[in-house]
C-alpha positions as CSV (number, residue, x, y, z in Angstrom):
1,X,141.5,54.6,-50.8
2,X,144.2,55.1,-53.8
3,X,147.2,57.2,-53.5
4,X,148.8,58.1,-56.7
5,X,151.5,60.0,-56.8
6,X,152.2,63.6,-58.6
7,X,155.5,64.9,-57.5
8,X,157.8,65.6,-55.6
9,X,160.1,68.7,-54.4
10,X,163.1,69.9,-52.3
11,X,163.0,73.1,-49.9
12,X,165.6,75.2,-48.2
13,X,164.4,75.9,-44.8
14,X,166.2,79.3,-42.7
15,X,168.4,77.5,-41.7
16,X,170.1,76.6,-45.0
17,X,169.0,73.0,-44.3
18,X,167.3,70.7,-47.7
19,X,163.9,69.0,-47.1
20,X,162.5,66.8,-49.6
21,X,158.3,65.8,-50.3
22,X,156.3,63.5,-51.8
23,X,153.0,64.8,-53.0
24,X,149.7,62.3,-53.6
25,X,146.3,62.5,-54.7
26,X,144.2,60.7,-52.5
27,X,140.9,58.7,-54.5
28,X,138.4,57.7,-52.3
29,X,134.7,57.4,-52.4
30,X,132.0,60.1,-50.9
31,X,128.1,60.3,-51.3
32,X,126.4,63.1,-52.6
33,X,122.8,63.2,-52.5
34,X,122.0,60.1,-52.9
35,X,125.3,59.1,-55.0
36,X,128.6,57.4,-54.8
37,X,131.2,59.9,-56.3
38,X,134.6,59.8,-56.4
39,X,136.2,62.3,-54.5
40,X,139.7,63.4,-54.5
41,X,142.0,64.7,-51.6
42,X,146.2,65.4,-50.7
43,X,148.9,64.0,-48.7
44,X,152.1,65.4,-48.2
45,X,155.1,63.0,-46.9
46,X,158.5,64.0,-46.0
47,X,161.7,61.9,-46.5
48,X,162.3,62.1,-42.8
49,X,158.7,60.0,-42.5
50,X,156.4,62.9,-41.6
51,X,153.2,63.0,-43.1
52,X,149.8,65.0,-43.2
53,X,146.8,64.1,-45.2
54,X,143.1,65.3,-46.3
55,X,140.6,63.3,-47.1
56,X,137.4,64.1,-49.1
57,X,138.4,67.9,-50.6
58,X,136.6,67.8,-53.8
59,X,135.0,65.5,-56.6
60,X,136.5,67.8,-59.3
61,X,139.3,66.6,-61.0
62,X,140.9,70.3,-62.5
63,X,140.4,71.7,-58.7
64,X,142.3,68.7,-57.5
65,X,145.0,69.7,-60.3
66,X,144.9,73.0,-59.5
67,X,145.7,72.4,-55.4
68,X,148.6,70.0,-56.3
69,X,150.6,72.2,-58.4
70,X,150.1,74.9,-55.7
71,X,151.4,72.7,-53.0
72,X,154.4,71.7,-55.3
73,X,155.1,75.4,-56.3
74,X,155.2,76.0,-53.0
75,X,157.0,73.3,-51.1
76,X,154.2,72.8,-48.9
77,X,155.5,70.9,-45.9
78,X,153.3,68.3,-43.9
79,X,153.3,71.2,-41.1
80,X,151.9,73.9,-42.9
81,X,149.4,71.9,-44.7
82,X,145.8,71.8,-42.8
83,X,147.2,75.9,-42.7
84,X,147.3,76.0,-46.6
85,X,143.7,74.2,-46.8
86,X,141.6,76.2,-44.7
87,X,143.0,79.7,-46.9
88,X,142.1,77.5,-50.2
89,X,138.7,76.2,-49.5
């Protein structure tokens, strides 16, 4: 599996405390029907070594795209991330 990075991000949490991410795409390999495609999924690491990934979202590159820049907008933390998956798929 390939990670490639796409950005990165600083929050603010309540607290008035700064949080910084990393945000990759994750290439990897999945059959379908019969195939070998490549498939495409996220992982979110934070500067203090936290870390959350998913594996095996999509084999569309644009809805790949379109999950990054959401997490980014967002400032999706490791935490909250399997959260913010289940409400996109």
């Amino acid at each position: 599996m390939r990670e490639l990075l796409v950005g990165s991000c600083q929050a603010m949490d309540e607290e008035g405390r700064t949080h910084g991410y990393r945000y990759y795409i994750l290439v990897g390999e999945m059959p379908v029907g019969g195939l070998t495609c490549e498939s495409y999924g996220v992982k979110i690491v934070g500067e203090n070594g936290d870390q959350a990934s998913v594996e095996n979202l999509t084999i569309r590159t644009e809805r790949i795209d379109r999950l990054m820049e959401l997490l980014i907008r967002n400032a999706v933390s490791p935490v909250a991330l399997r959260d913010v998956i289940d409400d996109w798929l």
